[in-house]
C-alpha positions as CSV (number, residue, x, y, z in Angstrom):
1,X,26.0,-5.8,-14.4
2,X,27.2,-9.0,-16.2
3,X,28.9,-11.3,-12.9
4,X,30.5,-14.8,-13.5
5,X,29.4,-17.3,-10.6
6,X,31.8,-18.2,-8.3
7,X,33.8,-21.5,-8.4
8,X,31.6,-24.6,-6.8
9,X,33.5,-26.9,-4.7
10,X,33.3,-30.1,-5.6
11,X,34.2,-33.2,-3.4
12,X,35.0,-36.6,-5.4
13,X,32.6,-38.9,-2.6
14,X,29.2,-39.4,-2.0
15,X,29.1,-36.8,1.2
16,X,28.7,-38.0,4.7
17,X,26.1,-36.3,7.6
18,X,29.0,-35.5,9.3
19,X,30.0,-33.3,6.3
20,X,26.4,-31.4,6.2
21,X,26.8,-31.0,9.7
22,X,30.1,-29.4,9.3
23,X,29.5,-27.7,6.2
24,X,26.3,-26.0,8.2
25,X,28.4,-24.9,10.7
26,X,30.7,-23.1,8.5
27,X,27.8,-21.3,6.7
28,X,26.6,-20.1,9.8
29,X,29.7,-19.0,10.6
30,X,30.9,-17.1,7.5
31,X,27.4,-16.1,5.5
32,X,27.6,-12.2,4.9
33,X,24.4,-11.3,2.8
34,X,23.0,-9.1,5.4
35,X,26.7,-7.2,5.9
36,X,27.1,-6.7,2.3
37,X,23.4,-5.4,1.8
38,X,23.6,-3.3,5.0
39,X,27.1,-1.7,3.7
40,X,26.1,-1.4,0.3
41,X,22.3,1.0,1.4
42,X,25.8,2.6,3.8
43,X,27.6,3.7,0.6
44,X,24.8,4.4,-1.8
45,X,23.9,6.8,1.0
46,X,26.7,9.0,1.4
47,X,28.6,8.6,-2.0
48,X,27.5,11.0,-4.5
49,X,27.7,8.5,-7.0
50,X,25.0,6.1,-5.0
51,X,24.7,3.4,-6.4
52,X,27.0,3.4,-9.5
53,X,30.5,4.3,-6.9
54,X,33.0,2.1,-7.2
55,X,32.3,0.8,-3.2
56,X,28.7,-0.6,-4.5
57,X,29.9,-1.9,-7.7
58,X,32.5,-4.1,-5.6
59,X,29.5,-4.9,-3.1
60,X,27.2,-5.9,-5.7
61,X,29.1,-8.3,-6.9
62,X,30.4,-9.4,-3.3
63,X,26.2,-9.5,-2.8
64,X,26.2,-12.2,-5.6
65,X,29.1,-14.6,-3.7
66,X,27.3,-14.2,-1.0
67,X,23.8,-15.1,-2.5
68,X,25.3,-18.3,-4.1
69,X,27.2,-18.7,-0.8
70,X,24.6,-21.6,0.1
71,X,25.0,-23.9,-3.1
72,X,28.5,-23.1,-4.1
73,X,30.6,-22.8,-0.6
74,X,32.4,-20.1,-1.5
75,X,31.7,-17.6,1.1
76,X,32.0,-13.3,0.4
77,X,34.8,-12.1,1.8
78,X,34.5,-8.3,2.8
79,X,37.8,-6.4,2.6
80,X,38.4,-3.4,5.2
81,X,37.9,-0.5,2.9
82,X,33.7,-2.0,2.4
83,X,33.3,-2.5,6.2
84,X,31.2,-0.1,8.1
85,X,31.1,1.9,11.1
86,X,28.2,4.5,11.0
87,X,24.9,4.0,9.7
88,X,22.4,5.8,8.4
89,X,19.2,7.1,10.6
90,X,16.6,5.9,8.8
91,X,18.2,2.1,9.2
92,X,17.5,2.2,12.8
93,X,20.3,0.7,14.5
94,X,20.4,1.9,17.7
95,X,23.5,-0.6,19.1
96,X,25.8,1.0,16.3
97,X,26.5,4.7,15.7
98,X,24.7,6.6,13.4
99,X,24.7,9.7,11.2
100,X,21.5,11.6,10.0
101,X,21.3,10.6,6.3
102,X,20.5,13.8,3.7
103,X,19.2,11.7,1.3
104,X,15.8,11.3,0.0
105,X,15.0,8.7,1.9
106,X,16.5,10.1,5.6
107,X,14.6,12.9,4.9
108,X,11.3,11.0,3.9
109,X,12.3,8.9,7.2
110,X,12.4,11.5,9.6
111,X,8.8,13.6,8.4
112,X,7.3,10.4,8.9
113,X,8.9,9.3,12.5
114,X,8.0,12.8,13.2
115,X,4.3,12.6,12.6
116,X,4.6,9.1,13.8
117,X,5.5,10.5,17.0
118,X,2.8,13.2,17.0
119,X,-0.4,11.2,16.6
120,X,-2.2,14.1,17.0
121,X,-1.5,15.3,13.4
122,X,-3.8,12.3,12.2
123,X,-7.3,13.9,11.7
124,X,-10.5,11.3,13.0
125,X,-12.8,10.6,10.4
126,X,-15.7,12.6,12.9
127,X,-19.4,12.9,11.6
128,X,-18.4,17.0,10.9
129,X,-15.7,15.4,8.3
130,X,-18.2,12.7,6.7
131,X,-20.5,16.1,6.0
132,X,-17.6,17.8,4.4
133,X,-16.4,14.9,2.5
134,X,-19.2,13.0,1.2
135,X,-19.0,12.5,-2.6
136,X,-22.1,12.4,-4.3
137,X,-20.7,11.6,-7.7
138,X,-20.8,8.3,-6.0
139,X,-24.5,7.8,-5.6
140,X,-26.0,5.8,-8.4
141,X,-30.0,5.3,-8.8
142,X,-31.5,2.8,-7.3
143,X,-28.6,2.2,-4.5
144,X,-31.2,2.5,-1.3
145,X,-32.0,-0.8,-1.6
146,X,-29.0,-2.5,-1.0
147,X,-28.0,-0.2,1.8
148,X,-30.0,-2.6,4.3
149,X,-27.3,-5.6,3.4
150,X,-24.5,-3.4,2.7
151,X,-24.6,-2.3,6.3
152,X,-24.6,-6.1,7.4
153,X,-21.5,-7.0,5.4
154,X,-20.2,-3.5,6.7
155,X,-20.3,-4.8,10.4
156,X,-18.8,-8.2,9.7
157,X,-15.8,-6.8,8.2
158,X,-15.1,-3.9,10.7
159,X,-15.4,-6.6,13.2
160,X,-12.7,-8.5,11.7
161,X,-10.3,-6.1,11.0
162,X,-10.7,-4.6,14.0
163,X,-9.8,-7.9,15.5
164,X,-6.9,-7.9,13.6
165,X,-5.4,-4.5,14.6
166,X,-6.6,-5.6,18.3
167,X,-4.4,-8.8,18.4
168,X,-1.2,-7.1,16.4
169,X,-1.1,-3.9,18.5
170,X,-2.0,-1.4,15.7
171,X,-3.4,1.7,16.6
172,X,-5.1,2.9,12.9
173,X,-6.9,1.7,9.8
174,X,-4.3,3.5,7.6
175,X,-1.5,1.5,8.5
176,X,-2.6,-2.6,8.3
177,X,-4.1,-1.6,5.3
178,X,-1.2,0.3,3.4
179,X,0.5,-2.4,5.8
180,X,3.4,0.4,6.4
181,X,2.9,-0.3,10.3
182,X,4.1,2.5,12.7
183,X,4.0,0.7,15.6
184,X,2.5,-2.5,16.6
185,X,2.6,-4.5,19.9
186,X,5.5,-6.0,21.7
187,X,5.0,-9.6,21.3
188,X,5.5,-9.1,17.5
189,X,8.0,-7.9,15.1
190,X,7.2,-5.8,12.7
191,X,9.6,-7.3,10.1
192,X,8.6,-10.9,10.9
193,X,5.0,-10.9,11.3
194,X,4.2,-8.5,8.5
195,X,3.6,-11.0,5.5
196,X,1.1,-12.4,8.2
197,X,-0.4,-9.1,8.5
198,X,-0.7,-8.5,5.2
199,X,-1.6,-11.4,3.9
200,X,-4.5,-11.7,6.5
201,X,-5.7,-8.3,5.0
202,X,-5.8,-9.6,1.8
203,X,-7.6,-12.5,2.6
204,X,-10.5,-10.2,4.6
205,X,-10.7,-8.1,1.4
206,X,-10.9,-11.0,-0.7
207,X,-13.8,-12.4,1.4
208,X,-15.3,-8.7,1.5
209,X,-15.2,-8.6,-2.4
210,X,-16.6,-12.7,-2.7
211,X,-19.7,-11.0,-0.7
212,X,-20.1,-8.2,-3.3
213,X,-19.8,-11.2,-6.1
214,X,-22.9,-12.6,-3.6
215,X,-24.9,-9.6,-3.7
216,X,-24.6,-9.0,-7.8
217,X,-25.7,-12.7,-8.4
218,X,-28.7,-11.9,-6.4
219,X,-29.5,-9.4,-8.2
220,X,-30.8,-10.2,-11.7
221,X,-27.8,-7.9,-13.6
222,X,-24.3,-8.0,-14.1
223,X,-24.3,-4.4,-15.0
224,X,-26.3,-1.7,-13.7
225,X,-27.0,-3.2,-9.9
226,X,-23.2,-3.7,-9.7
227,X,-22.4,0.0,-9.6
228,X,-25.9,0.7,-7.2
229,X,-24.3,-1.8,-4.8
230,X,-21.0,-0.2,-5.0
231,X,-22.8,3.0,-4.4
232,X,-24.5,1.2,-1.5
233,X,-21.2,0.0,0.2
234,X,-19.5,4.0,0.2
235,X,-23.2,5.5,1.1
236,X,-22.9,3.2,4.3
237,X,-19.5,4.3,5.3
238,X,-18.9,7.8,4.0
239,X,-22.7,9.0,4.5
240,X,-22.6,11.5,8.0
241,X,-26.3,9.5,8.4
242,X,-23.9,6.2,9.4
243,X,-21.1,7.3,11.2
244,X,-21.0,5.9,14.9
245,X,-23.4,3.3,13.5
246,X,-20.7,0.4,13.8
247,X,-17.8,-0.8,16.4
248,X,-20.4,0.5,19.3
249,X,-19.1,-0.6,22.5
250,X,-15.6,-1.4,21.5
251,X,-14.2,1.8,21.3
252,X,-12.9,1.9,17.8
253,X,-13.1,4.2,15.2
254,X,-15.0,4.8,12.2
255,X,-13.6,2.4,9.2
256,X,-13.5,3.5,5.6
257,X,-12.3,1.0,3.7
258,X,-14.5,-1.8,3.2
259,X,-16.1,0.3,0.0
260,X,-12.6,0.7,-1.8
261,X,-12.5,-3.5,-1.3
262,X,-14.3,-3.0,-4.6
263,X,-12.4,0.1,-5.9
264,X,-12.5,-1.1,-9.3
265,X,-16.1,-0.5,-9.1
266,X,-16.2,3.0,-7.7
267,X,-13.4,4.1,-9.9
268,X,-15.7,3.6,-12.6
269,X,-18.6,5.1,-11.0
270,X,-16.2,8.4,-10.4
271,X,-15.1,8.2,-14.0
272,X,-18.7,8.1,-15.6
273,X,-19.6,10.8,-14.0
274,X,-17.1,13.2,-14.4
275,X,-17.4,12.2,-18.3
276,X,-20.7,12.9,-18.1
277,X,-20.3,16.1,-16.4
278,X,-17.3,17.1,-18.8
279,X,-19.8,16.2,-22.0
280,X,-22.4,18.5,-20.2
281,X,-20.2,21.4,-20.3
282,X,-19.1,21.2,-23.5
283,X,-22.7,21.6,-24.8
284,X,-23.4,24.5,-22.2
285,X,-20.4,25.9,-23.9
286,X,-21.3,25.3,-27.4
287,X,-24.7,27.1,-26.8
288,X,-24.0,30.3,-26.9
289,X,-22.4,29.8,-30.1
290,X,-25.4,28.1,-31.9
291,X,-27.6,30.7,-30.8
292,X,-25.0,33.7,-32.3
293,X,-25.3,31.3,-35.7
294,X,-28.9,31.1,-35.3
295,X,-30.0,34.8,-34.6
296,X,-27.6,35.7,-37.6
297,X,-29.2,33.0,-40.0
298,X,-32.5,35.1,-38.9
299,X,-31.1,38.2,-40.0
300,X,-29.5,37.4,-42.9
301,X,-32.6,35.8,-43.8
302,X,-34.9,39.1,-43.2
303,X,-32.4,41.3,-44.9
304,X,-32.6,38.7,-48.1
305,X,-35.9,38.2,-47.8
């Protein structure tokens, strides 16, 4: 959508701090960019058209004034027909009314408030489940001997996130590490203190991977001993042998994702395998057919002979 920027206002003197003052004042006052953006998700939502009706068009470029409110001083004016009454469920404002949105994303809202609000749809990770779920595409020769210091690094790190879920108030592993958090605890806000969460999550796996660097450079390969210790860091949290081995005493569950900190890794692991596997098959297949062409080159070669 091709939009012209809105007139600046210029003044013709070198501007005084009681004109900052005054100007900050009025931008308080009159900035819009959250009521545009919260009427334009409104009308996307209930017009057939979405995005592309006339309503978000006009609030689109209204969205644009009020972006370049800050520099220009020319605030975004919202005329009656844009202004909004009822929102949608899934924005959660429970001071203003509210409809229940049949849009994609109402309904994806509500299945997930709904299993939010039955936690006991979410399946533990129990010794019986590590049994049924242990992959062992993903053991690679020669892993055992990294299990020892894999198991170490595996402790450090379930301390630490657990620390972090402890002092944000969130209940699983799932959701500080897709960092879509259900509920957390009252002394922070979710839409705040999330960059914080995530970016001390990022940081933890970032340390978790600079140990995996550690362990390769102590080994005396960048290949082969990279995908053993890989192998090493999922045999320590997925094996049934080493679940309940970590957290004891804290009363936390059984964390999976210190392995997939090094996902690249496993991926590859996975992948050669099942190419391996696939290549396998293919011969298995082709025997058959060789030995049809070979007992027939015998008997040709009798009946010529």
């Amino acid at each position: 959508m091709n939009h012209a920027p809105s007139q600046v206002m210029n003044v013709d003197h070198d501007v005084t701090l009681q004109e900052v003052q005054e100007y900050f004042a009025y931008y308080i006052v009159k900035d819009r960019l959250g009521i545009v953006a919260s009427a334009h998700t409104v009308f996307a939502d209930r017009d057939p058209e979405k995005a592309m009706s006339p309503a978000c068009i006009e609030l689109a470029k209204l969205h644009s004034i009020a972006v370049d409110f800050a520099k220009s001083g020319v605030p975004a004016e919202i005329p009656q027909h844009l202004r909004v009454e009822e929102y949608p469920d899934f924005m959660e404002k429970p001071d203003k009314p509210s409809y229940q949105s049949n849009s994609i994303i109402g309904k994806l809202y509500r299945e997930v408030k709904n299993v939010a609000q039955h936690k006991s749809l979410t399946k533990p990770f129990t010794r019986k489940v590590a049994r049924q779920s242990y992959d062992r595409d993903m053991k690679i020769d020669g892993f055992e001997k990294y299990t020892a210091i894999a198991c170490e690094y595996k402790n450090m790190y379930d301390f630490k996130l657990g620390n972090l879920m402890d002092y944000y108030g969130i209940e699983t592993e799932a959701e500080i590490i897709s960092g879509n958090i259900l509920k957390m605890s009252k002394s922070f806000n979710e839409r705040k203190d999330l960059e914080g969460i995530n970016h001390a999550v990022m940081s933890l796996r970032k340390e978790a991977r600079s140990w995996f660097d550690v362990m390769i450079n102590k080994s005396n390969s960048q290949g082969d001993n990279a995908h053993a210790i890989a192998s090493a860091w999922y045999h320590v949290t997925y094996h049934p042998s080493y679940w309940g081995c970590y957290n004891q005493g804290l009363n936390r569950d059984h964390f999976l994702s210190f392995p997939w900190c090094v996902h690249d890794t496993l991926i590859q692991i996975k992948k050669d395998k099942v190419s391996r596997r696939s290549f396998t098959m293919k011969l298995l297949k082709l025997i058959p057919i060789l030995l049809f062409c070979f007992l027939l080159w015998i008997i040709v070669q009798h009946l010529t002979g």
